[in-house]
N, C-alpha and C positions, 0 to 999 in steps of 0.2 A: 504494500500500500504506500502512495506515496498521501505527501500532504499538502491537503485539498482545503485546507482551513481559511474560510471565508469570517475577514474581520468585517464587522457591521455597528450600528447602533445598539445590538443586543448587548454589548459589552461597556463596562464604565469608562469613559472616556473618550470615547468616539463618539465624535460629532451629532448630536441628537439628526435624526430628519434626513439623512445623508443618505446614499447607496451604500450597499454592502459594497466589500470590495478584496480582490485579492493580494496577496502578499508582495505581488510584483506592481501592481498598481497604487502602493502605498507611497514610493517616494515620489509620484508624479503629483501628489494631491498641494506639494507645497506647505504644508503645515510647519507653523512656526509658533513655539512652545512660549517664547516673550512676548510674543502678541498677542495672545490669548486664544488660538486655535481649536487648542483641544480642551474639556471642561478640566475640573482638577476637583480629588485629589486625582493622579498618575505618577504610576510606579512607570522611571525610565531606563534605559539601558545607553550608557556611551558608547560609541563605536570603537572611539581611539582605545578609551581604557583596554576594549572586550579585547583587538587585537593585539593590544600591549600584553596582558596575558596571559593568550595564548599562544603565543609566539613564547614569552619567557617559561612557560612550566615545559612547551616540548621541547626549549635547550634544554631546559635542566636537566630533564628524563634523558632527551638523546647524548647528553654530555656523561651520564653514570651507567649507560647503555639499559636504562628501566624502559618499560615498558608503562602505557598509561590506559586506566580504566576510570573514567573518571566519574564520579555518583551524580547517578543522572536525576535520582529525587530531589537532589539542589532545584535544578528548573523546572521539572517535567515537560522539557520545551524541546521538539522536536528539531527545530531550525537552528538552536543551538547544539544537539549530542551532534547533528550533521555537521557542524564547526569542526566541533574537536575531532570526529572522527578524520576529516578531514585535513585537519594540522596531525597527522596521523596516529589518534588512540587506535589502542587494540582492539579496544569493545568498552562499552559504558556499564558500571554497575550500578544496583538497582537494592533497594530495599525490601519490595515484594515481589509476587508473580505477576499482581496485575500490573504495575511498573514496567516490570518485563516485559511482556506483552505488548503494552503502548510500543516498548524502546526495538521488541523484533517486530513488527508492524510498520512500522515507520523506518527499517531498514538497519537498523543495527546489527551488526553478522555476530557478535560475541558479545552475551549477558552473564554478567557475574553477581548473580545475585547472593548479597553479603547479609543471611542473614537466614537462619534455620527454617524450613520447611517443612511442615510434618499435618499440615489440615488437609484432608483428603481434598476438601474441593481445589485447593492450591496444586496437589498433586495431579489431580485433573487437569487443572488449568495447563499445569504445565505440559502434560503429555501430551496434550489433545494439541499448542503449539508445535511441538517436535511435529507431531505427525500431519500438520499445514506445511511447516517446512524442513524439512527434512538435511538440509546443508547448516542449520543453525546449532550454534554452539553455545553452551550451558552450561553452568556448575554455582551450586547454592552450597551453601553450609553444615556440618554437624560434627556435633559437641556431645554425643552420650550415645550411648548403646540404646535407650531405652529409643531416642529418634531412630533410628536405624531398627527397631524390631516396631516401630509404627509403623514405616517406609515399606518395610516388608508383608505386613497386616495387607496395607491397602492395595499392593501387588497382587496379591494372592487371592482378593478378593474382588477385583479390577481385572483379573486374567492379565495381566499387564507383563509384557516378556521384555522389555527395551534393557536399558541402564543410564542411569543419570550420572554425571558425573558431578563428585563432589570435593569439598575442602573440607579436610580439616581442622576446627578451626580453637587457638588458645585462647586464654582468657584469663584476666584479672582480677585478684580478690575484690569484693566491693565493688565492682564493674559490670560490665552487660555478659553477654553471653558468652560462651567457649568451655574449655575444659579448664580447670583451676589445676590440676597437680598432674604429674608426670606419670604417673598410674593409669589416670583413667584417658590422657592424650592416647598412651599405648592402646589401651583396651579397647578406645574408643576406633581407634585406627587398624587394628587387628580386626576387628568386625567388620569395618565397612568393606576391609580387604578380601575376605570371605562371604560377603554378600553378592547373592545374583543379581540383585535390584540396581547395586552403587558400584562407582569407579573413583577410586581415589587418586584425584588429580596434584592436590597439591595440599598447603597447609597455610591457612590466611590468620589475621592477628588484627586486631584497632586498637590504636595505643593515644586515638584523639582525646576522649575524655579523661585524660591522666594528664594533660598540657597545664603548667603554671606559671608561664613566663620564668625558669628559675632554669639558669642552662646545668648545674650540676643534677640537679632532682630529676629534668626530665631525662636525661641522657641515662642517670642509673635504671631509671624505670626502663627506658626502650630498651637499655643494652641486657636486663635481666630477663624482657620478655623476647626480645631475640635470640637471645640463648637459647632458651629452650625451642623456639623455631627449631633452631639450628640440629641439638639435640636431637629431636623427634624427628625432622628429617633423616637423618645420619640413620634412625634406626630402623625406619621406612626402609629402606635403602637395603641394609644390610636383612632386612624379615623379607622383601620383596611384596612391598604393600602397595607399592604404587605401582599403575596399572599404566601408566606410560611414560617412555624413556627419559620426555622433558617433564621436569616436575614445576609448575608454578609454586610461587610463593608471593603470598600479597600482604600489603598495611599498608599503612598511611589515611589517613584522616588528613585536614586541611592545616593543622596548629604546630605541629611537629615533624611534619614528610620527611626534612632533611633528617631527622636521625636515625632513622626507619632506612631512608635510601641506600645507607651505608649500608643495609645488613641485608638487601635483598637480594645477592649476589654473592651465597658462600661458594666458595670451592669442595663441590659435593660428589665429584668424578662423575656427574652426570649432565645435560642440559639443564638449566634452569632459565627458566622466564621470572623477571622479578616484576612488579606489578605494582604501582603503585596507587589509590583510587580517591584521590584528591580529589574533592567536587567543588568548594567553594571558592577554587583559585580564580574561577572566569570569572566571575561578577568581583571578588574581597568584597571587602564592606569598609565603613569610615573607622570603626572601633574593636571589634572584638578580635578577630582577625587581623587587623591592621597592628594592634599592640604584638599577637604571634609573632608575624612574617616582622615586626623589628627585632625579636628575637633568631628568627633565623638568618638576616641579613646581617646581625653580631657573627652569627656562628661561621657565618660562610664568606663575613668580609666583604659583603655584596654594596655597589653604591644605590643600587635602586634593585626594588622588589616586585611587588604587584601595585596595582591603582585601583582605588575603587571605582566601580563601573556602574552603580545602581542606584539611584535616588530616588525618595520620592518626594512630588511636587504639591504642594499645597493651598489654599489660598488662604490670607489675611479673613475672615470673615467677620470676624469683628473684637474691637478693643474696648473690652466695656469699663474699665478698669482701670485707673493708672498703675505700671508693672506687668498687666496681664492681658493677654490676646489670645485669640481661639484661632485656630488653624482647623481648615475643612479635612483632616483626614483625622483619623484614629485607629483602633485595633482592627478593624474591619481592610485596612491599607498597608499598615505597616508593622516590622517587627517589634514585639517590646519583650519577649521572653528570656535574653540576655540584657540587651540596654535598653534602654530609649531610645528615641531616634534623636540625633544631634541636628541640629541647623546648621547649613554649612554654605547658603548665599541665597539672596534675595534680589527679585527686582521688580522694580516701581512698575504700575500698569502705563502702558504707553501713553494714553492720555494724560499724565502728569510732564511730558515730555522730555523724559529722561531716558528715551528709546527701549527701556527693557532691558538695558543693560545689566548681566547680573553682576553684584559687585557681595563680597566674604561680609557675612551676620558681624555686629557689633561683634566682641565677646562675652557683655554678660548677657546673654540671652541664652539660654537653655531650653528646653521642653522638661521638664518634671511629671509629667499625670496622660493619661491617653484614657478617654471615653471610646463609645464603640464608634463613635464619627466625629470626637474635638479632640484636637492635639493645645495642651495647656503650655504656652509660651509664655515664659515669666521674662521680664525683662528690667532693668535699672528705671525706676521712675524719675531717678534723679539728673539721667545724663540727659544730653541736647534733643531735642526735638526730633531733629533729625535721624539718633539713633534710634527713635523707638519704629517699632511695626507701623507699617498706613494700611488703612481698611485698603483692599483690591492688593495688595503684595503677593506677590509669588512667594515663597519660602521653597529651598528643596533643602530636605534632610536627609545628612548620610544614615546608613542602617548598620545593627548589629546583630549579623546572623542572616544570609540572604535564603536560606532553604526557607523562613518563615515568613519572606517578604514576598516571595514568590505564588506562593499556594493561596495569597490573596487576590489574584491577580490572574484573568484571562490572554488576554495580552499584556505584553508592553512594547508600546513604539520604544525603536533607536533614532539617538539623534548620535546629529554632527556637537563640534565644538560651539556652535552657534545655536544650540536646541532646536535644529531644523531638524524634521522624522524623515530620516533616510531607508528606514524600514522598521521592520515590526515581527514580534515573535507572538509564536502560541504558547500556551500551556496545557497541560493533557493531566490535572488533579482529579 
């Protein structure tokens, strides 16, 4: 299937009254974001940033010879995995089946979904793909015997003869999913390796939610949970668990890749594909991740890293208060689950005749509080006139965490440097 995604009025932000229109007919419309074009709030995409990048994560992969799979639940945006695939990922990973499915539908040839499957309808889902297409390549997750004799249940009872191939996958005390101790990694990987159903591809790891801006703490963490990677590999290896010569090995989250990168690539006397499945490097964001990738650009010496690529735009709607003004967007728009969203430039509505120029928010102006449609701008009542908000202002706020800025959002038009929409993505939530 390719995509047929017809943007129209049915979506927030598009022009009330207007024709539907196609993806290739979006940059002829002239739309220009300082002039008041499109309504607001709108979530946008830069062009520059997006290829700023993606250009930089696939030096980085092709300079450590890694390979990229990069999490496509970040967008759920077609026109974007076609990006990356593009700047050449191996394949996008995914969170569920149905993810999946959107991401091999829309032409993705390798799905790594990162994340254990064991509900029969998922295991349906996904068989009944394979057997649409039959060149598509797959492998999800597991962390325990007990998944692997469900996997088995639903074969047996599904008449189901294929094999799925899977990962291995470790894990962290206090953490999400995987095996905790070196016992049950074996046990767990001894089984799959004796099951009809499974094929043990390789052995994946996320070391994201362990990131604390502390370059000693994270590094012990990666380096202790690559270890045992490494470990469990080594003993694959020598039991004859894995079921094909090149063995993958995946990690990386978006907060720490670099330390992860070092270890994807042991010398195991066999192929290895190292994998790394960075999702949030194409958009960054202004704060959460921005504070990370300064940590990684310590570690690596770098003078420049990522750019954030993703705003969203707001309108002044009114200031009833001295100190405090409401902005047209809130939870219903943008992320707050990490930060708030920050202010990061404004500009005057054309009619004030100051062309729409955006020009960088005062400094003390903040957002503190989000309703399900007002963003609470607090601002110095004390400084010049000038610096406060004017009813019709644009505001754009950087975000914190764009997988949650996303799923708000059916489109988002791209602009140039000029807020002109040069095009526009879908989302597939």
């Amino acid at each position: 299937m390719t995509n047929t995604t017809v943007f129209g009025p049915h979506l927030k932000g598009f022009p009330a009254g207007g024709a539907s229109l196609t993806r290739e007919q979006i940059p002829a419309q002239g739309w220009q974001l300082l002039r008041g074009d499109l309504a607001l709030p709108l979530a946008v995409l830069k062009h520059s940033a997006l290829q700023h990048n993606l250009h930089w994560m696939r030096d980085f992969c092709a300079q450590r010879g890694l390979h990229l799979a990069p999490h496509g639940k970040t967008s759920m945006s077609p026109e974007l995995w076609q990006l990356q695939l593009d700047a050449g990922a191996w394949g996008i990973s995914f969170a569920t089946v149905f993810q999946a499915a959107v991401g091999a539908r829309h032409g993705v040839p390798v799905l790594l979904i990162a994340n254990q499957v064991i509900q029969r309808a998922e295991l349906d889902a996904l068989a009944l793909l394979h057997a649409e297409r039959p060149a598509l390549r797959s492998m999800f997750l597991v962390d325990s015997v007990g998944q692997v004799d469900a996997i088995e249940a639903w074969a047996a009872d599904r008449g189901f003869n294929g094999r799925f191939e899977v990962l291995l996958e470790l894990g962290l005390a206090g953490q999400r999913t995987g095996t905790r101790t070196a016992d049950e990694a074996r046990q767990t990987a001894a089984r799959i390796a004796a099951s009809p159903v499974l094929q043990l591809t390789g052995i994946e790891c996320y070391e994201g939610t362990t990131a604390y801006c502390d370059h000693a703490k994270d590094r012990a963490t990666v380096q202790g949970l690559m270890d045992r990677v490494d470990a469990i590999a080594r003993e694959a290896i020598a039991q004859g668990w894995f079921a094909h010569e090149e063995i993958v090995l995946t990690a990386g989250g978006s907060a720490i890749f670099d330390l992860v990168a070092e270890r994807l690539l042991p010398d195991l006397g066999r192929p290895v594909r190292g994998v790394l499945r960075s999702g949030c490097y194409l958009t960054h964001d202004h704060q959460r991740y921005t504070r990370y990738l300064c940590c990684v650009g310590e570690r690596l010496n770098l003078r420049e890293t990522l750019r954030p690529a993703l705003e969203v735009l707001a309108c002044v709607q009114s200031q009833p208060e001295p100190g405090l003004a409401l902005l047209s967007m809130g939870k219903r728009d943008v992320a707050y689950d990490l930060d708030l969203p920050q202010p990061v430039w404004r500009s005057h509505p054309p009619h004030m005749g100051q062309g729409g120029a955006p020009q960088p928010v005062p400094a003390h102006w903040r957002i503190d509080a989000l309703n399900d449609q007002h963003a609470y701008l607090r601002f110095d009542a004390a400084a010049p006139r000038a610096e406060w908000p004017q009813l019709g202002d644009t505001v754009a706020s950087g975000i914190s965490h764009p997988c949650t800025t996303f799923d708000k959002w059916r489109w988002l038009p791209v602009v140039d440097d000029g807020y002109r929409v040069v095009d526009a993505v879908s989302t597939w939530f």
